[in-house]
C-alpha positions in Angstrom: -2.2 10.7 16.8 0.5 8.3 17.3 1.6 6.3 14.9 2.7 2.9 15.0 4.6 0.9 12.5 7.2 3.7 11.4 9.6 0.8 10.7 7.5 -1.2 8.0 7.3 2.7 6.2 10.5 3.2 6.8 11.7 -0.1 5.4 9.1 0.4 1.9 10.9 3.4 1.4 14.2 2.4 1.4 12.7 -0.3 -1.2 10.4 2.0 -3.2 12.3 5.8 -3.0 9.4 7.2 -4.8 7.4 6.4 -1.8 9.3 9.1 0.3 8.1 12.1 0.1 3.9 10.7 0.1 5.0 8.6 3.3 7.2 11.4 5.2 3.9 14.0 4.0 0.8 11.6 5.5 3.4 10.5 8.5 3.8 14.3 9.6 -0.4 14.4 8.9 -1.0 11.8 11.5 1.6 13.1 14.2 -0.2 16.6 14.4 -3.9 14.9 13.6 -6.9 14.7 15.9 -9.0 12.4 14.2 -12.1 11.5 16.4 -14.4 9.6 13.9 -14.1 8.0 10.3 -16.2 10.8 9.3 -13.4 13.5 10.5 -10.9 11.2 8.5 -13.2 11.4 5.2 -13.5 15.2 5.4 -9.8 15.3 5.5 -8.5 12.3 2.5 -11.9 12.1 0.5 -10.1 9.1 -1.3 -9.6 7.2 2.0 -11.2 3.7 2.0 -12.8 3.3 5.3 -13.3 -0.4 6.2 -15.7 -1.5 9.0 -14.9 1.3 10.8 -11.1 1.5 11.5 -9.8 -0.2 8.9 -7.9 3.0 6.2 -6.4 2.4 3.0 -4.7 5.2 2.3 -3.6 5.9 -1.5 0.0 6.7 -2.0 2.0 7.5 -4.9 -1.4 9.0 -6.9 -2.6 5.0 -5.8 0.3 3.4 -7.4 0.8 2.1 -3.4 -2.0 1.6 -0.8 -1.2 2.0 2.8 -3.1 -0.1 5.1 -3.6 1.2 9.0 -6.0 0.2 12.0 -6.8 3.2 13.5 -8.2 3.3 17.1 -10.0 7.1 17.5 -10.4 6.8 20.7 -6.9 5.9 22.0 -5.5 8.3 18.9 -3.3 5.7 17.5 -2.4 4.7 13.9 -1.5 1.6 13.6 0.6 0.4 10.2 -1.0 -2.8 9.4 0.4 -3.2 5.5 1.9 -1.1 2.3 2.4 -2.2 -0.9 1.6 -2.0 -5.0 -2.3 -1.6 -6.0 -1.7 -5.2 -7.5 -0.4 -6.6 -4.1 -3.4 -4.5 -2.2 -6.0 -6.3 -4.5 -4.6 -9.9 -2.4 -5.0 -8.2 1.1 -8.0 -9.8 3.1 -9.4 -6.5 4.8 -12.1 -6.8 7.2 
């Protein structure tokens, strides 16, 4: 999968260094994934929030962060979307 966004992950964990080594961990995940379905997703993170279809929150952090990506199967691209606190993640308008 290719994802897209690096910079925003890049940038949160220059802000939050205890977000390193969960974001350099999933980012690895996704470059060697071949995720063709939500379901294939699920059977991997089993705490993955699936929204309408594309839409992952991912936990980070044991859910002290959530990761926020569009994710088109299809194409096999991750797309960053958001990151930030639980708090911050309990604002974000997902649909």
């Amino acid at each position: 999968m290719e994802l897209i966004g690096k910079n925003i992950l890049h940038d949160y964990k220059l802000e939050k260094p205890e977000t390193k080594s969960d974001l350099d961990a999933l980012e690895a995940e996704i470059a060697d994934a071949q995720w063709t379905s939500p379901h294939e997703l699920k059977a991997r993170y089993p705490k993955v929030s699936i929204i309408g279809g594309r839409h992952v929150v991912f936990n980070i952090c044991g859910n002290k962060y959530r990761l926020w990506v569009q994710i088109t199967y299809k194409n096999k691209i991750v797309m960053t979307i958001k990151i930030g606190t639980h708090k911050e993640y309990d604002q974000w308008k997902i649909k």
